[in-house]
PLY file of the C-alpha trace (Angstrom):
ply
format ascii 1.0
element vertex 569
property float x
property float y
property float z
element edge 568
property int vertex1
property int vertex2
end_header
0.00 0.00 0.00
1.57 3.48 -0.32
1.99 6.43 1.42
-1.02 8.52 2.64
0.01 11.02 0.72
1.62 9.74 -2.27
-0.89 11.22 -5.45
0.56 9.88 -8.61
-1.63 8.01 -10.87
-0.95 4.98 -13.61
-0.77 6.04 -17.19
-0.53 3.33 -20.04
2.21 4.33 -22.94
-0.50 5.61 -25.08
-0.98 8.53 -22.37
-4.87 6.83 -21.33
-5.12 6.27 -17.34
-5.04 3.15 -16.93
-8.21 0.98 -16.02
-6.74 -0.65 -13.43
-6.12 2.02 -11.15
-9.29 2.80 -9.17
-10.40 6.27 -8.44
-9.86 7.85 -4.62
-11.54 9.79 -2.82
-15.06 9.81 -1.80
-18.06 7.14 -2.16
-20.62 9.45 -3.44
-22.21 8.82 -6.84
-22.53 12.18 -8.50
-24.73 10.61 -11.26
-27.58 9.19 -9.23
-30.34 11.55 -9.41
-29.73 11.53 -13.23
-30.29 7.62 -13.46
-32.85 7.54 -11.38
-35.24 9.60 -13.62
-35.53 11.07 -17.13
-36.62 14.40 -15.78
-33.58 16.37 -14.30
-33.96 16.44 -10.13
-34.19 20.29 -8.74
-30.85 20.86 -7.86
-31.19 20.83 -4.29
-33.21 17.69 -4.25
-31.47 15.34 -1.65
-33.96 12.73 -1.15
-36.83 11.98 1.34
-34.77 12.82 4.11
-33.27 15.91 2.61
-34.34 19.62 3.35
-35.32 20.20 0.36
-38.10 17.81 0.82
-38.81 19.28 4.21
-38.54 22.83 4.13
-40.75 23.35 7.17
-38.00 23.90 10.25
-40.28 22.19 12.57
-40.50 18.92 10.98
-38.41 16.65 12.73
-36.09 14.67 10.45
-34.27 11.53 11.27
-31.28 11.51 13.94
-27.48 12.01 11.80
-25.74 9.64 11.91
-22.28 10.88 12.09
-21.08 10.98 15.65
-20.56 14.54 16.99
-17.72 15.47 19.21
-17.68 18.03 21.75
-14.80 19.80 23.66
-16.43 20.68 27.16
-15.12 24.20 28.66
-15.90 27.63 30.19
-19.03 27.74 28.46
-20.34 24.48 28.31
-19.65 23.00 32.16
-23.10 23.95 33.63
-25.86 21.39 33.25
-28.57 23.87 31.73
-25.67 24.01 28.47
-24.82 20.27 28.41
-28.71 19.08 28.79
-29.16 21.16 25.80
-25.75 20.01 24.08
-26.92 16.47 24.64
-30.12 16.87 23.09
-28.53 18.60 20.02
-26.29 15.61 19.12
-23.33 15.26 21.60
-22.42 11.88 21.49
-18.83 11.91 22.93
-17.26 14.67 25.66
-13.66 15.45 24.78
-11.56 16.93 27.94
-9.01 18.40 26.85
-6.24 17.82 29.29
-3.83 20.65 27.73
-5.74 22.74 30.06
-7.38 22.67 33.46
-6.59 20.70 36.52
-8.00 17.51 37.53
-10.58 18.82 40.26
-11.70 21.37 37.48
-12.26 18.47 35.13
-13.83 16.14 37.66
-16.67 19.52 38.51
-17.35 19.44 34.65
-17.72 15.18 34.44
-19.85 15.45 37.59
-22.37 17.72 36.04
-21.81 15.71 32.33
-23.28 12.46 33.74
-25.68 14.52 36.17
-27.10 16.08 32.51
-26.86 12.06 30.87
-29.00 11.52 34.00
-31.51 13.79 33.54
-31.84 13.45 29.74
-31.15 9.70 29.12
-29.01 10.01 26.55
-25.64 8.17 26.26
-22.49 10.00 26.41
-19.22 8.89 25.92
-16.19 10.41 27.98
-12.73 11.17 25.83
-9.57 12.53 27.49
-7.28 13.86 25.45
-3.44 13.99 26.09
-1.77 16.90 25.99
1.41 14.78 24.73
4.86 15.40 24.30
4.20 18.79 22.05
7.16 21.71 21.57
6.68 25.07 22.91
8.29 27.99 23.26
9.17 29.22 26.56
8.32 32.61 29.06
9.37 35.94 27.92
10.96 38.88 29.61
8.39 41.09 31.78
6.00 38.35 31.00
4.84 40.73 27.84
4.53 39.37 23.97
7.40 40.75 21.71
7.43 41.77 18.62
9.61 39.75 15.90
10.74 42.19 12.77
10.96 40.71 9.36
14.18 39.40 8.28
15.46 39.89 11.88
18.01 37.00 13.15
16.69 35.13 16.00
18.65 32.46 18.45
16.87 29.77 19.55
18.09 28.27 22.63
17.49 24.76 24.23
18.42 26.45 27.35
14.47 26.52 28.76
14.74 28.58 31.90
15.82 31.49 30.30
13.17 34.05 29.70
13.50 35.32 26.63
12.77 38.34 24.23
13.23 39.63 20.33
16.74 38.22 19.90
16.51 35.37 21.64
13.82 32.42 22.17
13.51 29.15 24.64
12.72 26.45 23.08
11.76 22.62 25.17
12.84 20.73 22.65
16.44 19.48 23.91
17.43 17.98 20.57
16.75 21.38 18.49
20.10 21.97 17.34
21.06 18.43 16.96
17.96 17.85 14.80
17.22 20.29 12.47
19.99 21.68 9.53
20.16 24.82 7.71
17.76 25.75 5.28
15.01 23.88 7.31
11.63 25.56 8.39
10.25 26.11 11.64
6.72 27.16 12.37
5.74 29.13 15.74
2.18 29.52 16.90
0.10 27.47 14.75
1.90 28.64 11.73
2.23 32.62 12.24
5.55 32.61 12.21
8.20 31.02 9.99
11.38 30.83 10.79
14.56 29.65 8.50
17.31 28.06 10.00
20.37 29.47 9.04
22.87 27.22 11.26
23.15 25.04 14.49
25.48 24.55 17.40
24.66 21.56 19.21
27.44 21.96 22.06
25.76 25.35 22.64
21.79 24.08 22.34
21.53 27.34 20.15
19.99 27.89 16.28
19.88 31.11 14.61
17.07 31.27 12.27
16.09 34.08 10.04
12.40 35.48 10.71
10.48 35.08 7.39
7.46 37.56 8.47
5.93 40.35 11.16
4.63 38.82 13.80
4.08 39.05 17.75
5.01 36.28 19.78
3.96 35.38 23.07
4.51 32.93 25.85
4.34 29.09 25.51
3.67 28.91 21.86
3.43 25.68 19.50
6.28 25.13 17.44
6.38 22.93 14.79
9.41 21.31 12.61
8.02 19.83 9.74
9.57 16.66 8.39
11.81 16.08 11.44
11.37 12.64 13.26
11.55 14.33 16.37
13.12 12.50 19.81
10.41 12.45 22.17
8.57 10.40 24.76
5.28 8.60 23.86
3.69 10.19 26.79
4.82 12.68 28.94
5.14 12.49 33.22
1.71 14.79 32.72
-0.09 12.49 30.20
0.78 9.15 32.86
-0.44 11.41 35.48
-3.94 12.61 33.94
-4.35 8.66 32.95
-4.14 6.66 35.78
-5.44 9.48 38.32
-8.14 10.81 36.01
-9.17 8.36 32.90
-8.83 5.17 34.71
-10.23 6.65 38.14
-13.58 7.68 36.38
-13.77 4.78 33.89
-13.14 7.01 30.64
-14.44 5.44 27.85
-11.79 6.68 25.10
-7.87 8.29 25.21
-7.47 10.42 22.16
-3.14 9.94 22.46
-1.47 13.00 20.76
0.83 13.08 18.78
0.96 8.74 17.81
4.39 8.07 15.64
4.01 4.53 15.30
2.02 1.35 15.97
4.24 0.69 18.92
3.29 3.89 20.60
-0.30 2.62 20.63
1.29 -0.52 22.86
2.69 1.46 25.26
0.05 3.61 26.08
-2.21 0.30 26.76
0.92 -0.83 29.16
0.48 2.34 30.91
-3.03 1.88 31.27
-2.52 -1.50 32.76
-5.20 -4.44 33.44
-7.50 -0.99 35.26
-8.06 0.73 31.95
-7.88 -2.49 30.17
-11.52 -1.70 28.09
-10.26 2.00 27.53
-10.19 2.42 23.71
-7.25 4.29 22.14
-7.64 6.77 19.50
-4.44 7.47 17.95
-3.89 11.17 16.93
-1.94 11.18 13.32
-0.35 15.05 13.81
3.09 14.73 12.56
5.01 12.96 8.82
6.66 9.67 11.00
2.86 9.30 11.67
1.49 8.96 8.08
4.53 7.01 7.48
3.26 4.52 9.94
-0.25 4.73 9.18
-0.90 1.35 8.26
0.50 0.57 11.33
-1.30 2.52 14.00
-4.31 2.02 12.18
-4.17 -1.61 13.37
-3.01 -1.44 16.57
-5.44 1.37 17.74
-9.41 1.43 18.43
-9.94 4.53 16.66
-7.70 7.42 14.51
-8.60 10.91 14.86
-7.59 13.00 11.82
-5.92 15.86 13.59
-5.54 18.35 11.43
-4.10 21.71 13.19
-1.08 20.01 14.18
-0.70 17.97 11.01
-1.18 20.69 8.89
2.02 22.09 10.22
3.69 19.54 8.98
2.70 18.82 5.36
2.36 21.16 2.65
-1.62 22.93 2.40
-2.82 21.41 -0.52
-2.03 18.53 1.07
-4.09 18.07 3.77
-7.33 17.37 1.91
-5.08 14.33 0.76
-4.59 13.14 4.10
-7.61 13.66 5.53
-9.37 11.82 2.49
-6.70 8.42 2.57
-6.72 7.96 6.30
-10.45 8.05 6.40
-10.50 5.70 3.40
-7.70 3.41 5.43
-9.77 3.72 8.56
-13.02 2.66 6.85
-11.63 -0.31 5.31
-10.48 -1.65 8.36
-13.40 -0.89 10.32
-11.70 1.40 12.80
-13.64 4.64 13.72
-12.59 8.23 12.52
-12.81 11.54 13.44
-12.10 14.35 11.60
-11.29 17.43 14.25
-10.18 21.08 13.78
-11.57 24.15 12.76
-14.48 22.91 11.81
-17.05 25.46 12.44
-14.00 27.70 13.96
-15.95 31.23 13.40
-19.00 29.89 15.51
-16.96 30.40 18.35
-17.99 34.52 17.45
-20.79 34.19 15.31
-24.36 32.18 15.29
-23.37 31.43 11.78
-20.94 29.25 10.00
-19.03 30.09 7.31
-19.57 28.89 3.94
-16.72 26.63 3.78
-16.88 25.59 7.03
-20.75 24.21 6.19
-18.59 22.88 2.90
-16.10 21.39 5.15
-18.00 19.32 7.43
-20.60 17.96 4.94
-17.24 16.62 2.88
-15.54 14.81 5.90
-19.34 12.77 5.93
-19.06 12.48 2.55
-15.69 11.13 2.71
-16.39 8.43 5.22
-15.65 10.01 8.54
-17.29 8.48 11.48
-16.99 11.74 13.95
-16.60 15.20 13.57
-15.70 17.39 16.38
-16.29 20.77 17.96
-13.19 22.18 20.18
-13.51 26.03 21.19
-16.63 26.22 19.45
-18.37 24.21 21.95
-15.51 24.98 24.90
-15.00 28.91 24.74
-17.19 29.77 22.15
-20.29 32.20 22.27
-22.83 29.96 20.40
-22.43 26.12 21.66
-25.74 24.78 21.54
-26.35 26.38 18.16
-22.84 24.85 17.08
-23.93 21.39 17.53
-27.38 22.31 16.08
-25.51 23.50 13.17
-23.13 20.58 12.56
-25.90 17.93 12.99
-27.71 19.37 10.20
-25.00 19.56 7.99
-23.92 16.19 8.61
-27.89 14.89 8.11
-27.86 16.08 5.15
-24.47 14.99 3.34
-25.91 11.37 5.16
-28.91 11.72 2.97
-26.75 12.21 0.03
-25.00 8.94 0.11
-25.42 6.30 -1.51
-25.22 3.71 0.84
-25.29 0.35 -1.51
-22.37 1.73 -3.32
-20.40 2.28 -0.51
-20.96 -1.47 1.03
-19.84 -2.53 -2.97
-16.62 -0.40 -2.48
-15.71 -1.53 1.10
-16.87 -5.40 0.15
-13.81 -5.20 -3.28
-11.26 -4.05 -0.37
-11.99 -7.80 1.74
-10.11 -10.57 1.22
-11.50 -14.08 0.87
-12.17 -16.08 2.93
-13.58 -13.39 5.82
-13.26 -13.56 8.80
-16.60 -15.30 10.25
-17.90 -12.35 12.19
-16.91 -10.33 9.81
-18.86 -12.50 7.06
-21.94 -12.23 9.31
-22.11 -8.34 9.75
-21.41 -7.86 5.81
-24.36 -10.31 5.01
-26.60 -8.57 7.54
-25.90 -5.38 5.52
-26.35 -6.89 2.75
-29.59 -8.50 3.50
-30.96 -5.21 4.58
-30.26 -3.74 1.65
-32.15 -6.56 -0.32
-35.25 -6.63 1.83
-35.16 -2.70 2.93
-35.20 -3.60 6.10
-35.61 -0.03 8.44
-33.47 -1.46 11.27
-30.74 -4.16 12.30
-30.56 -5.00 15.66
-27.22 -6.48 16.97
-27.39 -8.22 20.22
-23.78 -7.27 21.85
-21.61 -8.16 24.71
-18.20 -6.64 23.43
-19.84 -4.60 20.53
-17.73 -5.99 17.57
-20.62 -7.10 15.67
-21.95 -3.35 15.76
-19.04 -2.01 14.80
-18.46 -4.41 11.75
-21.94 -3.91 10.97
-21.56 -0.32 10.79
-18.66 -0.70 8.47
-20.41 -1.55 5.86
-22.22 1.57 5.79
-26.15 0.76 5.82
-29.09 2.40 4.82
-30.45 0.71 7.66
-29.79 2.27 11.25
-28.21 0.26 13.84
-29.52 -0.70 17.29
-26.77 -2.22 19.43
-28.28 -4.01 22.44
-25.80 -4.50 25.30
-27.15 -7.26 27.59
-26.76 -7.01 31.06
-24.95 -10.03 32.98
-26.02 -10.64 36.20
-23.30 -13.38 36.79
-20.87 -11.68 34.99
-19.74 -8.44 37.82
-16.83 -7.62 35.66
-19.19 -6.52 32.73
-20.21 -3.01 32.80
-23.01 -3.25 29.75
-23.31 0.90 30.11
-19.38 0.82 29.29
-19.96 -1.17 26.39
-22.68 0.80 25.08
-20.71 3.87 25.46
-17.83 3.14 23.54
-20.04 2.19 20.52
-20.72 5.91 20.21
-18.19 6.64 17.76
-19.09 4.08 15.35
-21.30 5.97 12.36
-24.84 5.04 12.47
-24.99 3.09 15.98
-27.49 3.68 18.75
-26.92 1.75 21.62
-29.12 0.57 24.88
-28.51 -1.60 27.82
-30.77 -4.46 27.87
-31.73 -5.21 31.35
-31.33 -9.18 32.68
-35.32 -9.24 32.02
-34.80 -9.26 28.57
-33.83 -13.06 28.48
-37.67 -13.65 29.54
-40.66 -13.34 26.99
-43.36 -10.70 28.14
-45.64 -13.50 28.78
-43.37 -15.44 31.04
-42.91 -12.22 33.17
-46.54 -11.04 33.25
-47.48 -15.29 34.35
-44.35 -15.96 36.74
-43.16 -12.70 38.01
-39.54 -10.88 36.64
-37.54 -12.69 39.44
-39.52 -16.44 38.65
-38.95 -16.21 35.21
-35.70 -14.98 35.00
-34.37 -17.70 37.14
-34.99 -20.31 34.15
-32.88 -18.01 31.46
-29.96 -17.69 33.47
-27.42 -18.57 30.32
-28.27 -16.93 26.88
-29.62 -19.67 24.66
-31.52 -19.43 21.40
-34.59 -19.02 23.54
-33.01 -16.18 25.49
-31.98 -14.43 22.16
-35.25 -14.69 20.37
-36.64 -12.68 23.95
-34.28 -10.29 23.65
-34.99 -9.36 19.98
-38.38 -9.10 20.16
-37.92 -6.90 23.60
-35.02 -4.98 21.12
-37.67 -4.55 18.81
-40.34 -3.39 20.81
-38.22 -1.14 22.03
-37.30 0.41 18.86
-40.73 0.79 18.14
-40.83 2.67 21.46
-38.38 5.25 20.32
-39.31 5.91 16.94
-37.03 3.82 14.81
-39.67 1.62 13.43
-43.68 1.46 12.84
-45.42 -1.34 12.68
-44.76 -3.04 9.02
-41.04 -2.31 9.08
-38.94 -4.95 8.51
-35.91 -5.17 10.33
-32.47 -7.68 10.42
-31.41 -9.35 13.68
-27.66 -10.21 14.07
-26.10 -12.36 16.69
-23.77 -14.98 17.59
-25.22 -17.71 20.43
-23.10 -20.51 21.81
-21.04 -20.05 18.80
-23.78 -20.07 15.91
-23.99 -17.64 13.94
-27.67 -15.83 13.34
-29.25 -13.93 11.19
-32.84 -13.31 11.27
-35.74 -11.39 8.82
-38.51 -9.63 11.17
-41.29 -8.12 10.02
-42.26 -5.29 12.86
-45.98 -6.24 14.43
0 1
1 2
2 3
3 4
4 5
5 6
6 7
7 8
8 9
9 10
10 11
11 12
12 13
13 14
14 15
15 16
16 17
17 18
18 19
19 20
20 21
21 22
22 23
23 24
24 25
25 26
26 27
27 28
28 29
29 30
30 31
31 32
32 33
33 34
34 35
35 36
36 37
37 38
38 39
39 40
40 41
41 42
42 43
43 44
44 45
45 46
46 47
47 48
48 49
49 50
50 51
51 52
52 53
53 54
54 55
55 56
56 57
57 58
58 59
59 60
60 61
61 62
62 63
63 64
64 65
65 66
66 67
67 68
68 69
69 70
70 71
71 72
72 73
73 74
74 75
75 76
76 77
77 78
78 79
79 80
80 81
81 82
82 83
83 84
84 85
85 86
86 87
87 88
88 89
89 90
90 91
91 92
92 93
93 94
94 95
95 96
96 97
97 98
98 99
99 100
100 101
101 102
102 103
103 104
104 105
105 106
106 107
107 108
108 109
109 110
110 111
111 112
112 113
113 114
114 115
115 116
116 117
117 118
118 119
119 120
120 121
121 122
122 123
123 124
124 125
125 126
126 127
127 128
128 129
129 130
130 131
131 132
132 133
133 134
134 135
135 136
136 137
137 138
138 139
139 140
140 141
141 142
142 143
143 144
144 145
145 146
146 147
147 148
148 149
149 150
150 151
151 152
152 153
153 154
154 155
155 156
156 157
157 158
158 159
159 160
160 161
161 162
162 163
163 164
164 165
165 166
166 167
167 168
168 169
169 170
170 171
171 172
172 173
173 174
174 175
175 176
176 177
177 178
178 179
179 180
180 181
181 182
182 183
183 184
184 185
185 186
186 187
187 188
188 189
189 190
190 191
191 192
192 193
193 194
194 195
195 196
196 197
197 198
198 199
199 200
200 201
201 202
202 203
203 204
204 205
205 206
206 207
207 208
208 209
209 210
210 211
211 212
212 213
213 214
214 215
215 216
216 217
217 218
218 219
219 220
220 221
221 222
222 223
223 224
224 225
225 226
226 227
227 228
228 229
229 230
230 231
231 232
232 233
233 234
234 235
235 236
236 237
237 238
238 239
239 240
240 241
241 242
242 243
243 244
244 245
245 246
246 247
247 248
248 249
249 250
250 251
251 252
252 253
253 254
254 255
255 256
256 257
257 258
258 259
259 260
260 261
261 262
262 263
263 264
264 265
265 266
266 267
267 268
268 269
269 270
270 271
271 272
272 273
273 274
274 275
275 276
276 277
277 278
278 279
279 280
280 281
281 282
282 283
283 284
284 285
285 286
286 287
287 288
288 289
289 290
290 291
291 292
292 293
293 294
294 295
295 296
296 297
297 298
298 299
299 300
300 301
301 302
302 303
303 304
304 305
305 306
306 307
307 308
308 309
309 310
310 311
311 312
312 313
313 314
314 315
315 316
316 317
317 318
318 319
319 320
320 321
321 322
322 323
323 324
324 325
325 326
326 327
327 328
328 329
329 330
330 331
331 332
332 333
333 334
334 335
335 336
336 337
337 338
338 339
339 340
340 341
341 342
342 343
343 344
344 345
345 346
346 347
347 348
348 349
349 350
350 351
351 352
352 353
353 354
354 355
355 356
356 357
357 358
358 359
359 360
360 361
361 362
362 363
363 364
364 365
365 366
366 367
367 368
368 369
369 370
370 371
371 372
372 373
373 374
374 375
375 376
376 377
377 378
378 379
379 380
380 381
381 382
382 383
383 384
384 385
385 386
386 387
387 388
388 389
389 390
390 391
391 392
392 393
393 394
394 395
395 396
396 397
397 398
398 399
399 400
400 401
401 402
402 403
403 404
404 405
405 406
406 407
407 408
408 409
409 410
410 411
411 412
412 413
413 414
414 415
415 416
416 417
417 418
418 419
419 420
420 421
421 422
422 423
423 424
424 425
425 426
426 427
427 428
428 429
429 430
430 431
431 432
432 433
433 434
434 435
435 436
436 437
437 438
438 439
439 440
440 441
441 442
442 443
443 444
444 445
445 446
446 447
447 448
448 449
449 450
450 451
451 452
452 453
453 454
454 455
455 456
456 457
457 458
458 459
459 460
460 461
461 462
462 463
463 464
464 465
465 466
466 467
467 468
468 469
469 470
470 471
471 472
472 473
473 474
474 475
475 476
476 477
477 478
478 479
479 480
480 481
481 482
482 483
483 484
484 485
485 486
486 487
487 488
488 489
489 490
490 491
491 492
492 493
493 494
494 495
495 496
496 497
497 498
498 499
499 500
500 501
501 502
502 503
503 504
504 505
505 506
506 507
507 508
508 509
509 510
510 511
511 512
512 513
513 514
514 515
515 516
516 517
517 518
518 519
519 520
520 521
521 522
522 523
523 524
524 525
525 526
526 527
527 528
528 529
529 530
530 531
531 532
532 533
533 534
534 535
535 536
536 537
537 538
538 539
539 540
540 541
541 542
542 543
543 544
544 545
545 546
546 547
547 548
548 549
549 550
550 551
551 552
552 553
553 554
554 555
555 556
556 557
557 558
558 559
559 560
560 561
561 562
562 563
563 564
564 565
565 566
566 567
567 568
């Protein structure tokens, strides 16, 4: 396979591309509404589910199904904001551990899962590293200075000193070993370039040129793009926030910055030991060593988050659209979820509007395959974060509605090899099977969650119900855990089935909940044909289905595996 962001294509001799090579990029077929029918669709016609076909604001259209991320801060740590956040379409929490002590991000979890409480919808809890990142270092009289044009600055490993227009700390220790003249540096989030001119290792000092006019102030980012740079997986801080924070309060997901390599991945589980043992890593591609590795971390890791501030630091602008487009097409194909973070709907954090190509932005990462999209000071330090959840779930509803989903699970089914894996041959037939019968829902009865997650691989029309059964014998199973960390799989709703599930309606309402459970006490192919139909009345329940539906059950009991057609009474 090559490199993410290798972009040449085949040509034969004669010039022709050749047929062999198949076109990247997104799934969407750009010539279906002209198939479909003679007469020309309005341009704006997206389907039954699109606005166009419901103009009226106060028609509820279905749930998206993209997962939506949101950074919790200033603004959106009181339980009035996060009841309403919740209801808008947060699906996962992201702490962001770059800033605020642990007691200040216990207060905000507190009130999260007071507001999960009081709503009864899921949330899933992400802590994100602050990692081992490069920063500049405290200036004289604490004040910014003011870097000329052209001026020569030294750039000293030397991190104590305080420093001002002729001289900069940098933490980095290796700096002068590592970089060579002629290389670039970038300084907070790309505002200011330096040009390195030469090096002195014994010293620790650089002198780069300044390429532009720009203020600089304390603790900024600094980037060296294409330098494999000689730093810890995690940081003293990062073990810290882990094992005293994540593991404490049962996170459900580590977003790890700044991932190099598949082994990094393995470490961080080490560090997390047997306690955080059902934590899921998402491994944060920022840097060149990690789209190197891609392949690697993709499958060692739970999930990849397409980081793009950092990342685009280190690659060239044009491209990042590259990136982001191959490493959700990697991620998809090997059923791992992806997020696609930064800047997103950046001017919401000052207006009650998006911009145009921020609206433009979002509704391509759905269309390229993404499984999450997140919010960070949007929903964190931003005026508007309600409306900025609002905002992206309706973008991302509609690009949904714009898919077409049979087309993707052809694409995705030409990437497996044969033979499959079994469970993996059972979730693509469910999909499959859907598609054929137009079945409304599949239902996957779940203990770990891996048949939802290969289900929702493959893309389907169909939306996904992910029943988590409780165990009453089982202590070590946490069935809310489990349905938690299916929240960043695209197109997944998951419930807790409670242990009187395994009992038919009639067995409860003759015997009693505690009689009749006591004669399902292991799941058997009775238990699971209970626990669909209570799936499936609850579905009903919630609005998923109506009465006529049909709907797909997948499971795996006592090693069989099931599939089942059910038409919703």
């Amino acid at each position: 396979m090559g490199g993410i962001l290798r972009n040449d294509r085949s040509f034969s001799s004669g010039g022709a591309p050749s047929p062999k090579k198949a076109r990247l990029g997104s799934f969407v077929d750009l010539s279906r509404g002209a198939r479909e029918s003679s007469a020309k669709p309005h341009v704006l016609d997206n389907g039954v589910n699109g606005r166009h076909a419901n103009p009226n604001e106060d028609v509820e259209l279905p749930k998206q199904k993209t997962n939506i991320i949101c950074t919790l801060g200033p603004v959106s740590r009181d339980i009035v904001t996060l009841e309403a956040m919740l209801r808008a379409g947060m699906r996962v929490a992201r702490f962001n551990f770059s800033h605020g002590s642990h007691e200040y991000h216990q207060e905000t979890l507190d009130v999260l899962r007071m507001a999960c409480d009081n709503t009864g919808i899921f949330c899933a809890v992400l802590l994100d590293t602050k990692g081992p990142e490069i920063r500049t270092g405290m200036l004289e009289n604490g004040e910014p200075v003011m870097l000329e044009k052209d001026s020569r600055v030294v750039l000293t490993t030397d991190y104590k000193m305080k420093g001002n227009a002729q001289t900069i700390a940098v933490s980095y220790p290796c700096l002068a070993r590592d970089v060579a003249p002629g290389q670039t540096i970038l300084c907070a989030d790309g505002s200011i370039t330096f040009t390195v001119i030469s090096c002195d290792a014994k010293k620790g000092t650089v002198t780069v040129n300044c390429e532009n006019a720009a203020k600089l102030g304390e603790r900024k980012n600094m980037n060296l793009p294409g330098v494999c740079v000689d730093l810890p997986t995690i940081t003293e801080k990062d073990r810290d926030d882990l094992l005293n924070w994540g593991v404490k309060n049962k996170v459900d997901f580590v977003a790890a910055s700044f991932v190099r390599k598949g082994s990094d991945v393995d470490y961080i589980r080490e560090v997390l030991g047997d306690a955080g043992k059902t934590i899921h890593i998402i491994a944060k591609v920022e840097n060149m060593e990690g789209l190197d590795n891609f392949d690697d971390i993709v499958s060692r890791s739970d999930g990849v988050m397409v980081a793009r501030g950092d990342l685009g630091m280190e690659i060239h602008l044009e491209q990042i659209f590259l990136a982001q487009k191959r490493m959700i097409k990697r991620c998809n194909e090997a059923g791992k979820p992806v997020v696609t973070a930064t800047q997103m709907l950046e001017s919401m954090t000052g207006a009650p509007r998006p911009t145009r190509a921020e609206a433009t932005d979002v509704a391509n990462a759905v269309l390229d395959g993404t499984d999450g999209v997140m919010l960070s000071g949007e929903t964190a330090a931003g005026a508007y974060p309600v409306e900025a959840v609002k905002v992206m779930a309706g973008i991302c509803r509609e690009a949904e509605a714009y898919i077409d989903n049979n087309a993707v699970f052809q694409k995705l089914m030409s990437k497996q090899t044969i033979p499959m894996p079994l469970l993996e041959s059972l979730s693509s037939s469910a999909v499959r099977t859907a598609h054929k019968v137009g079945a409304q829902l599949i239902v996957c009865l779940a203990k770990s969650g891996n048949t939802a997650r290969l289900v929702a691989k493959y893309r389907p029309y169909a939306q996904i119900l992910a029943v988590c059964i409780e165990d009453p014998f089982d202590q070590s199973w946490d069935a809310h855990a489990a349905s938690r960390r299916l929240l960043l799989c695209r197109g997944v709703r998951a419930i807790v089935a409670p242990a009187s599930w395994r009992a038919s309606t009639e067995e409860i309402v003759k015997d009693g909940e505690a009689a009749a459970m006591s004669k399902h006490n292991d799941l058997t192919v009775n238990e699971s044909k209970n626990l669909l139909q209570n799936a499936l009345n609850a579905a009903k329940e919630m609005g998923m289905v109506q009465t006529g539906d049909i709907a797909v059950g997948v499971h795996r009991i006592l090693g069989d595996s099931i599939l089942k057609i059910v038409e919703i009474q």
